[in-house]
C-alpha positions in Angstrom: 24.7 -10.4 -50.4 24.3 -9.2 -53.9 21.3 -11.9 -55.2 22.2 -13.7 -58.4 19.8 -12.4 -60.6 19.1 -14.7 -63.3 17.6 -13.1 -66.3 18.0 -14.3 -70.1 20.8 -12.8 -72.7 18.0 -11.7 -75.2 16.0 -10.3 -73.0 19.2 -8.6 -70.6 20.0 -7.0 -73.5 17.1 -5.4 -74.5 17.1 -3.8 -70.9 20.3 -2.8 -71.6 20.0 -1.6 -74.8 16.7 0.7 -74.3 18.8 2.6 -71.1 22.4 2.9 -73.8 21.0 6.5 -74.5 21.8 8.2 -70.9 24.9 6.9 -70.5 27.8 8.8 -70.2 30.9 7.6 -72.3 33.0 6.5 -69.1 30.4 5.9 -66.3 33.2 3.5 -64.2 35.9 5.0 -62.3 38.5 3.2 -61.5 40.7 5.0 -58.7 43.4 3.7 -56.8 45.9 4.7 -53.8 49.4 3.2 -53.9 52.3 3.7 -52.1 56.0 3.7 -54.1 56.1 -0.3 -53.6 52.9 -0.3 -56.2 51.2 -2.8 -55.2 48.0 -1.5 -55.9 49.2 0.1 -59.1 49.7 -3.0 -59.9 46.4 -4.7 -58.8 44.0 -2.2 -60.3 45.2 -2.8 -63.8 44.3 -6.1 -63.2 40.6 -5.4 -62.1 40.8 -2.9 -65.3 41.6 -5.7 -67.4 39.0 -7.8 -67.0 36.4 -5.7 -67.7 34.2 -7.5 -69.5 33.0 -6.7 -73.0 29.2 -7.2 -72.2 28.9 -4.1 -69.9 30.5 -2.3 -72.6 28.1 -3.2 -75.6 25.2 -2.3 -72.8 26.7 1.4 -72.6 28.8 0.7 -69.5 32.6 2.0 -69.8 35.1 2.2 -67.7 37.9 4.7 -67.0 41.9 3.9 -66.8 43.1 3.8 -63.6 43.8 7.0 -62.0 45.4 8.1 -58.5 42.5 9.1 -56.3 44.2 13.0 -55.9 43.6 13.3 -59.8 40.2 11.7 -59.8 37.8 15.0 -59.9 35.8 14.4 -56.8 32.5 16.1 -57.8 32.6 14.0 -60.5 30.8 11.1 -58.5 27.7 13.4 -59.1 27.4 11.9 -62.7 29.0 8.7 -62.2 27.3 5.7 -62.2 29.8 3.3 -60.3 33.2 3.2 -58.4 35.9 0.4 -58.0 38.6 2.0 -55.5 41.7 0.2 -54.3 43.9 1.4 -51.9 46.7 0.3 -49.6 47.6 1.8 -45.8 50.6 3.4 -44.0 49.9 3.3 -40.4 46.1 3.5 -41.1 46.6 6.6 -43.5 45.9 6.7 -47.1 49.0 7.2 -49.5 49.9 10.2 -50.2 48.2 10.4 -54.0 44.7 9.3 -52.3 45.1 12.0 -49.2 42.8 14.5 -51.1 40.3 12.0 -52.2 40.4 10.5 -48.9 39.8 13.7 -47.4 36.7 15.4 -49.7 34.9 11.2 -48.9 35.7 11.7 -45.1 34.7 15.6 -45.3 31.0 14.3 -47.3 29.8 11.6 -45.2 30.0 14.2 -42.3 28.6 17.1 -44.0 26.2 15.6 -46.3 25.6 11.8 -45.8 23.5 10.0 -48.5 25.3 12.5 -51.2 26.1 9.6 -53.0 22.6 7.6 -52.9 22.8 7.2 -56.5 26.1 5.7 -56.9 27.6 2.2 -55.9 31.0 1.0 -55.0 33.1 -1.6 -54.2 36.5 -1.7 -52.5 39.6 -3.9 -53.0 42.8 -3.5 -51.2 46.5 -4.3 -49.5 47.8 -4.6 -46.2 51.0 -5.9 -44.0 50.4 -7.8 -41.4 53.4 -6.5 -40.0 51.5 -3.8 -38.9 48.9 -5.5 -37.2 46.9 -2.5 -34.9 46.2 -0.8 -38.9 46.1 -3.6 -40.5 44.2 -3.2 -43.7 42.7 -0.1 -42.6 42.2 2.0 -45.4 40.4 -0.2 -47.8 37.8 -0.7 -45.0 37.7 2.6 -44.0 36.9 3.9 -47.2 34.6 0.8 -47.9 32.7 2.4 -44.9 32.5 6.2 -45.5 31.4 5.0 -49.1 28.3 3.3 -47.3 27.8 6.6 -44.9 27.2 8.9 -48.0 24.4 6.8 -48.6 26.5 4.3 -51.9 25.2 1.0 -52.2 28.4 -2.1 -51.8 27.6 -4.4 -54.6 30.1 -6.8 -54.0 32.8 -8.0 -51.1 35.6 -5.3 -50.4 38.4 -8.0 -51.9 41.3 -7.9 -49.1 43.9 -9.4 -50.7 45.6 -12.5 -48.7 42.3 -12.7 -47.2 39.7 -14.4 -46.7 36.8 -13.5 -49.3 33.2 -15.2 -48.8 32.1 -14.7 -52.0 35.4 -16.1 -54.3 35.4 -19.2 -52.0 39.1 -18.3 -50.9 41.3 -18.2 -48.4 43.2 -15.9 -49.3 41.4 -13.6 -51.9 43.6 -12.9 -55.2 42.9 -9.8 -57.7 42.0 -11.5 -60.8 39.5 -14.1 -58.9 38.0 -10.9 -56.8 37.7 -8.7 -60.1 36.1 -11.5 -62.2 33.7 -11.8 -59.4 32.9 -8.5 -59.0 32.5 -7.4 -62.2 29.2 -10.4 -62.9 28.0 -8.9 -59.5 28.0 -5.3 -61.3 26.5 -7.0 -64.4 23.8 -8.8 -62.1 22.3 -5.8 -60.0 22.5 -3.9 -64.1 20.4 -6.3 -64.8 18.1 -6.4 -61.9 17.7 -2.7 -62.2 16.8 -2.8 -65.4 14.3 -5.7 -64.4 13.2 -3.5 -61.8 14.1 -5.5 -59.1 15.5 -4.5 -55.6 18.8 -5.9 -54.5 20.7 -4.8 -51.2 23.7 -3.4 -50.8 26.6 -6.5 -49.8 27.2 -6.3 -45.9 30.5 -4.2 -44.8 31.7 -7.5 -42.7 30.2 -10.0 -45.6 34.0 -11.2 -46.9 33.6 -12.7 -43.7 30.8 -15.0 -43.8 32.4 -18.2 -43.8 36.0 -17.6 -42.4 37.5 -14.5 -39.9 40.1 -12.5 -41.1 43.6 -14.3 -39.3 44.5 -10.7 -37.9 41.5 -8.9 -37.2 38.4 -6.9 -38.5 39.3 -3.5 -36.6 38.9 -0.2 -38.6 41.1 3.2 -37.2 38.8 5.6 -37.7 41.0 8.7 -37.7 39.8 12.2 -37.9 39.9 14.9 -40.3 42.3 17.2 -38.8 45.1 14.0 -37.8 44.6 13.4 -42.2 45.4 16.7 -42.8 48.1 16.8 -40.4 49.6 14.2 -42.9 49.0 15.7 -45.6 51.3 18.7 -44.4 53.9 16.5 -43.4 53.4 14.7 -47.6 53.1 18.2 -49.2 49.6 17.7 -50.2 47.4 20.2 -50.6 44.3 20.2 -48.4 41.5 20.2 -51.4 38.2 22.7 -51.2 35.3 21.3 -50.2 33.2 19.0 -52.7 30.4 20.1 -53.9 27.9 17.5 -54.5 
């Protein structure tokens, strides 16, 4: 778990403040997966919304939400953090997350730790009508993330679940993105402290209550995504080059 870093305004600032010159003018990506029902279309502009102004006035910005196919994937050399939400079909990404979904899977095969300098968290949707996938692709991603070496700063948020860190049984999108956004702020802060925090445990939404359904992740392979993809019309992208 993220530790809660306490450090004073004045003095957060000023670490802030000396590190505003290297940042690049959107250094959070927002991304998202969403299937025609929305729901995550929906959600991310929530986690977009409360943003909070501090990370802003320390340099930090943050992208508007984008479909994971339009998101340029090689950008994750130069950026700083990512905040992906996704939902599942049958385990599968949707559609407009295939190729994103594909140059992560692809990565943390090829070249794990690629990502070292970057760090992530992961919110998401599920049915529990479809119990054997059941909230498969936000933890699938949440775990390739981690293979190509990104540090979790916070709980993936599975929403309807429960989520150790917001106290709830079932975790909601505005309680999850106030949460993880002064987790974000926190290890900022302890960086610029220089002090060491660890990435948040894959299972750690956990800690205090099971999911009702399960914690299984389908772990399908590349060829069986791309095999989708032909069936959606998506183009298989080239390989990233990070």
């Amino acid at each position: 778990v993220v530790p809660k870093v306490v450090v004073g305004e004045c003095h957060r600032k000023e670490v802030w403040q000396a590190s505003m010159t290297s940042m690049p003018e959107s250094n959070i990506v927002l991304a998202f997966g969403s299937f025609q029902k929305g729901d995550c279309a929906r959600d991310v502009k929530v986690v977009h919304e409360q943003f909070p102004k501090i990370l802003r006035l320390a340099g930090y910005d943050v992208t508007d939400p984008m479909e994971g196919n339009e998101f340029d994937f090689n950008a994750l050399k130069e950026t700083k953090v990512l905040v992906l939400c996704t939902s599942s079909k049958l385990g599968f990404p949707p559609p407009n997350l295939m190729q994103f979904a594909h140059n992560l899977m692809t990565a943390a095969a090829a070249k794990p730790g690629c990502l070292a300098h970057l760090r992530h968290a992961v919110c998401g949707n599920g049915q529990d009508l479809y119990e054997e996938t059941y909230m498969n692709m936000p933890r699938y991603m949440d775990m390739l993330l981690e293979k190509c070496g990104s540090r979790r700063f916070y709980q993936r948020g599975e929403f309807g679940e429960p989520h150790a860190a917001t106290n709830a049984e079932k975790c909601e999108p505005k309680a999850w993105s106030g949460g993880m956004w002064s987790a974000l702020t926190d290890t900022i802060a302890a960086d610029g402290d220089n002090v060491q925090w660890s990435s948040t445990p894959w299972d750690g939404l956990w800690a205090l209550k099971q999911s009702p359904v399960h914690n299984k992740v389908t772990e399908w392979t590349v060829q069986e995504l791309e095999k989708k993809m032909e069936k959606e019309k998506v183009a298989v992208p080239p390989a990233a080059k990070l």
